[in-house]
C-alpha positions in Angstrom: -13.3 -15.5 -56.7 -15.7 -13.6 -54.5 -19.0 -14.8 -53.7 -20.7 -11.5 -52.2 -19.0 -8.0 -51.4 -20.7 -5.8 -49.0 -20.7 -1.7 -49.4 -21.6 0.1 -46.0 -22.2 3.5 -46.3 -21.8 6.4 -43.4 -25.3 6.4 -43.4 -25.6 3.2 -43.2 -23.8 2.5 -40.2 -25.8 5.2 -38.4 -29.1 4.1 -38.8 -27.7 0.9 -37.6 -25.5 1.4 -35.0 -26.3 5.2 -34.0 -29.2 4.1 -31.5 -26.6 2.1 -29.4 -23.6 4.9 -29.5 -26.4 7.7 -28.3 -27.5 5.3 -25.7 -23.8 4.7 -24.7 -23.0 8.5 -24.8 -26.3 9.3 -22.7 -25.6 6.4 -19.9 -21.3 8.2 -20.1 -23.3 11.4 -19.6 -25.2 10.7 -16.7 -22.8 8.6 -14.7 -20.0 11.4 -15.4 -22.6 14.3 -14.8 -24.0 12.1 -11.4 -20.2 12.1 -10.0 -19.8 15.9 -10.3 -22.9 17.1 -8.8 -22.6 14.5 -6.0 -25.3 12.1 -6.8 -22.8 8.9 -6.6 -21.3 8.3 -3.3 -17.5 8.9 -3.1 -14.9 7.2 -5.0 -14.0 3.7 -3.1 -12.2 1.1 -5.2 -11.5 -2.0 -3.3 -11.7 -3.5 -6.8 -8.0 -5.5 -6.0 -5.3 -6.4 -3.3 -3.2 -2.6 -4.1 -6.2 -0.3 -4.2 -7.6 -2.5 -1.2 -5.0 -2.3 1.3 -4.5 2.0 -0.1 -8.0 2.8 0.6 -8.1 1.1 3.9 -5.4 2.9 5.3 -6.0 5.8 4.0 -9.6 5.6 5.8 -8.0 4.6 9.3 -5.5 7.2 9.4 -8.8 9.7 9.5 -10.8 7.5 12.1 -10.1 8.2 16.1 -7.4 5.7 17.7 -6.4 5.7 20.9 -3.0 4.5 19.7 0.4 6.9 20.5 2.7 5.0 18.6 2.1 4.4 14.5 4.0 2.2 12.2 4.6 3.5 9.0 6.0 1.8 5.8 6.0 -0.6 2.7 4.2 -4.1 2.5 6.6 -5.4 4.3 5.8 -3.6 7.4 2.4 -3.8 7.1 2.7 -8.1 6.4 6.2 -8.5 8.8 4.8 -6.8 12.3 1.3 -8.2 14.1 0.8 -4.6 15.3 -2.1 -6.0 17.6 0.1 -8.3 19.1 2.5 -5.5 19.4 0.5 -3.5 21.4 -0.3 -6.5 23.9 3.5 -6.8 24.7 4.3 -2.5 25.2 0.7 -2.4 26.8 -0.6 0.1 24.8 -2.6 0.2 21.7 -0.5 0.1 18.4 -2.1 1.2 14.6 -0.3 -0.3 11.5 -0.8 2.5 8.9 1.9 0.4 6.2 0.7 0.2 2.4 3.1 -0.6 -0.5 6.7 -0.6 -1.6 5.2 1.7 -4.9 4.2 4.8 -2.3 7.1 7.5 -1.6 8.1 8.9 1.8 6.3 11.9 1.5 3.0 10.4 0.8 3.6 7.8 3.4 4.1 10.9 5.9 0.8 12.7 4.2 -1.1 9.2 6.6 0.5 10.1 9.6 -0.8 13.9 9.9 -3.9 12.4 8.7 -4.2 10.7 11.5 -2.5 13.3 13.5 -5.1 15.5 12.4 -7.8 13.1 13.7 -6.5 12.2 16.9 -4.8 15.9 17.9 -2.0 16.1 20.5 -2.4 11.9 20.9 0.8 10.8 18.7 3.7 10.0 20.5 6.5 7.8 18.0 6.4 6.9 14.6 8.5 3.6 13.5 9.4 3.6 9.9 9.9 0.1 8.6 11.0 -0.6 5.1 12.8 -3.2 2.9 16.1 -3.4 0.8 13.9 -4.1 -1.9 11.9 -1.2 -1.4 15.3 1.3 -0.3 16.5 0.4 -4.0 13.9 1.2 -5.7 15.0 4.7 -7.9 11.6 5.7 -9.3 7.9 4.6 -8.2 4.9 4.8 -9.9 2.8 8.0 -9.8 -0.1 6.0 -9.9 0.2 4.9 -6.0 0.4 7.9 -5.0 -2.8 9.0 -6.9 -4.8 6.8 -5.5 -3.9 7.8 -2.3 -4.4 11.2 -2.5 -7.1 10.6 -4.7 -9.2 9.0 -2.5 -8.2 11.6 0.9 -9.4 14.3 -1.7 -12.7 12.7 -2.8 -11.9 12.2 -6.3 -11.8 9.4 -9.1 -8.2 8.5 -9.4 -6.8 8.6 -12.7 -7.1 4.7 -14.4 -3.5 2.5 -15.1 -2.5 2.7 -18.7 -4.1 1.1 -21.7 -6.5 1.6 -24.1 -9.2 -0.4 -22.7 -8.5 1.8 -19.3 -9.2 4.9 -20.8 -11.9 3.5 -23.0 -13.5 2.9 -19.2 -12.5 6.2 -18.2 -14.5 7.7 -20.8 -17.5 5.7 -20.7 -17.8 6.4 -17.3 -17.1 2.5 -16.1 -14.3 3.4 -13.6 -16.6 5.9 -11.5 -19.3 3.3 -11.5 -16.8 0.5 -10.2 -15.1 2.7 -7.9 -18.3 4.6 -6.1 -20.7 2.3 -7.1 -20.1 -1.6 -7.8 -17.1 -1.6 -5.4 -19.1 -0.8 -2.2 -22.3 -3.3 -3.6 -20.7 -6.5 -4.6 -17.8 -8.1 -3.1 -14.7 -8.2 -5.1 -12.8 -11.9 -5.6 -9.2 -11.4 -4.6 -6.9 -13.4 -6.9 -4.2 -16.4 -6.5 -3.0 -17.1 -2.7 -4.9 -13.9 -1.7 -8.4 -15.0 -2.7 -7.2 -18.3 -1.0 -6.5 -17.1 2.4 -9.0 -14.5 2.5 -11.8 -14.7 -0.1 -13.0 -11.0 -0.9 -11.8 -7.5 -1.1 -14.0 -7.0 2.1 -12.6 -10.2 4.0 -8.7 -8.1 3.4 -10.4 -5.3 5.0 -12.1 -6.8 8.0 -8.8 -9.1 8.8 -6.7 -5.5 8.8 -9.2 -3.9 11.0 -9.6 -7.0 13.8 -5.6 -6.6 13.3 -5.0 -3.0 14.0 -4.1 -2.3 10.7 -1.8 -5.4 9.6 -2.1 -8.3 7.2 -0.3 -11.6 6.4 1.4 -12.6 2.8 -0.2 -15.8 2.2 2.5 -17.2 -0.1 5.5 -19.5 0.6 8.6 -18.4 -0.5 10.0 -20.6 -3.1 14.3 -20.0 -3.5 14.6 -21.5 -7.0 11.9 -19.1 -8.2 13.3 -15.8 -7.2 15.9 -14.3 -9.6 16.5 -10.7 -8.6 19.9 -9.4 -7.6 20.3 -9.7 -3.9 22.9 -6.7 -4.3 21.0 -3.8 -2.1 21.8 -0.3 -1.8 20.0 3.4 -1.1 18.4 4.3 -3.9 19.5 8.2 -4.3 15.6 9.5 -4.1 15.3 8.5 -0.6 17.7 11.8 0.1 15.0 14.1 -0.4 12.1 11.8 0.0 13.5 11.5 3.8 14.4 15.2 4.7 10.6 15.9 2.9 9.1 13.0 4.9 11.2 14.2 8.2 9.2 17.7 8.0 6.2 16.6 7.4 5.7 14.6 10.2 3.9 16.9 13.5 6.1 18.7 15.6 7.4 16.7 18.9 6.8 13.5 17.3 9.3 10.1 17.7 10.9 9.0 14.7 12.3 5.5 14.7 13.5 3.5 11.5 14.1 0.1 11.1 15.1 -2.5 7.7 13.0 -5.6 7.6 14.6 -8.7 7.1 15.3 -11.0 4.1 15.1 -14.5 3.3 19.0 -16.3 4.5 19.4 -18.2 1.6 18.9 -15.1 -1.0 21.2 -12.7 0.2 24.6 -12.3 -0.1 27.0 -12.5 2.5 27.6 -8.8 3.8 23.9 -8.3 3.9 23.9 -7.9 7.2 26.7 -5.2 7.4 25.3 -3.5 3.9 21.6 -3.1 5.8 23.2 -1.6 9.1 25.1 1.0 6.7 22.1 1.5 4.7 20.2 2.2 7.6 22.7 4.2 9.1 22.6 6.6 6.0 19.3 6.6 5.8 18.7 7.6 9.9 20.8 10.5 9.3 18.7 11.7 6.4 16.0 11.3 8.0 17.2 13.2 11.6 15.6 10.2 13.0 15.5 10.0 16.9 16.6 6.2 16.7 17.5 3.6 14.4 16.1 0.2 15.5 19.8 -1.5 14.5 19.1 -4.8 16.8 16.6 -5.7 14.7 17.4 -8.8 12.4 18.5 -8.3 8.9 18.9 -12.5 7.9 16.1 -15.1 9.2 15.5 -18.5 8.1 13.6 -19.1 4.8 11.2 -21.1 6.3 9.5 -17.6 7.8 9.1 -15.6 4.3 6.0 -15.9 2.2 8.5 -14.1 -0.7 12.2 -12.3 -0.2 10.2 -9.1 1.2 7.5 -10.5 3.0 7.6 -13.0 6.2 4.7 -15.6 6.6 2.4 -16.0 9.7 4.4 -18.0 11.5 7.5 -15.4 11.2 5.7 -12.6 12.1 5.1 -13.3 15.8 8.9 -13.5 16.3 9.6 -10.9 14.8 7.2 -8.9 16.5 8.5 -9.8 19.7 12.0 -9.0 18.6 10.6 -5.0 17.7 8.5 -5.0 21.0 12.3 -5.7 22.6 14.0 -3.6 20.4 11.6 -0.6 21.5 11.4 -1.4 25.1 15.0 -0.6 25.3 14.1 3.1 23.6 12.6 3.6 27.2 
């Protein structure tokens, strides 16, 4: 038994709802019509940790720096090496330009003659640093590499998948985050991240007063991490490395290194499975040097996760690459 029905015609709807959708559509208009004649300041979305850390480096690599050597790779290069601490031991400045595990070689390369670019004839060496984790990887997403390319070229980056994405996309939401909100309110980090340093703009100064690196501020838990252990070259890094080789500017250093993993997650060749791996992957790459003193095991008590080491680990391991480059000279 029904005690009312309700009949809605087209018209209906209009006269009730058609104020709000034109008011929607106008405000989509203007904010869409205000990014393409230049109105809104350039697309910068420090909205979360990824996009963060991206638009950061990405920013450094086109500032002046009086550093000659650069390090270049995934998170765990940018969280394993205290690149201002590495340039107190060699004596010269040092600038961390590391993002994420999700950015290919090439892109990673498109930094370096960014900075290149901005600091002509000054780069001397390039140290490549990246882990197992990372070298296994067979596809990444094309949305990293977007944003970073993105952003150099002044334009709003495409928004992740999902409805309520590209419902943002179309109303015009994502250029007003990225240009607008992003550089006028400060962004809460989330977890261990908002934790340790508070706001999108915290991330940002800490990588700046630290030449470019940052610190994972988890702790790595064994019984929680259940991915294989088993590592190999992923078969992309083939091209990726020949491609990343030319890219770099004529008469530069390349040196490449494998971070280390936790002792109690890997198996018990790791350490003679990394030194091939890096072997295979020097020659690809035509690098000048591989860095094969550097550690592939360290004690589980320096990793914030399997890829990443904590503050404490950092410093040692630091030292270890200052020692392992001092003997390049």
């Amino acid at each position: 038994m029904r005690s009312h029905r309700y009949q809605f015609t087209a018209q209906d709807v209009f006269r009730h709802f058609g104020p709000l959708i034109a008011a929607v559509a106008l405000l989509a208009g203007l904010l869409h019509g205000a990014a393409v004649l230049g109105w809104l300041p350039a697309p910068r979305p420090t909205v979360d940790v990824d996009r963060t850390i991206l638009v950061h480096q990405a920013e450094a690599s086109r500032r002046p720096h009086p550093a000659r050597t650069l390090l270049i790779g995934d998170s765990s290069c940018l969280m394993d090496v205290a690149a201002g601490r590495l340039g107190e031991i060699l004596g010269e400045p040092v600038l961390n330009l590391a993002t994420l595990s999700y950015l290919d070689l090439p892109t990673h390369a498109v930094l370096v003659r960014e900075f290149d670019r901005a600091n002509p004839g000054r780069l001397q060496r390039v140290i490549l640093l990246m882990h197992p984790e990372s070298l296994r990887l067979r596809v990444v997403p094309e949305y990293f590499r977007r944003q970073v390319l993105d952003f150099l070229a002044g334009r709003d980056s495409p928004a992740k998948t999902g409805m309520a994405r590209r419902i943002e996309q179309v109303l015009g939401v994502q250029r007003l985050r990225g240009r607008v909100l992003s550089r006028a309110t400060p962004w809460p980090l989330p977890g261990a991240y908002g934790r340790f340093y508070g706001f999108s703009r915290d991330l940002e100064l800490f990588m700046e007063e630290n030449a470019g690196s940052a610190v994972d501020p988890h702790r790595f838990v064994p019984e929680r991490e259940g991915a294989s252990a088993e590592y190999r070259l992923a078969p992309r890094f083939e091209s990726e490395s020949r491609r990343f080789r030319q890219l770099l500017p004529e008469g530069v250093q390349l040196l490449v290194g494998i971070t280390p993993s936790p002792r109690s997650f890997v198996l018990p060749d790791h350490t003679d499975r990394c030194r091939s791996m890096l072997q295979q992957w020097a020659a690809w790459l035509e690098a000048d040097r591989a860095l094969e003193s550097l550690p592939a095991v360290l004690p589980d008590d320096q990793f914030a996760s399997r890829a990443h080491l904590n503050a404490q680990g950092r410093l040692p391991y630091t030292r270890q690459l200052a020692r392992a480059l001092q003997a390049d000279r």
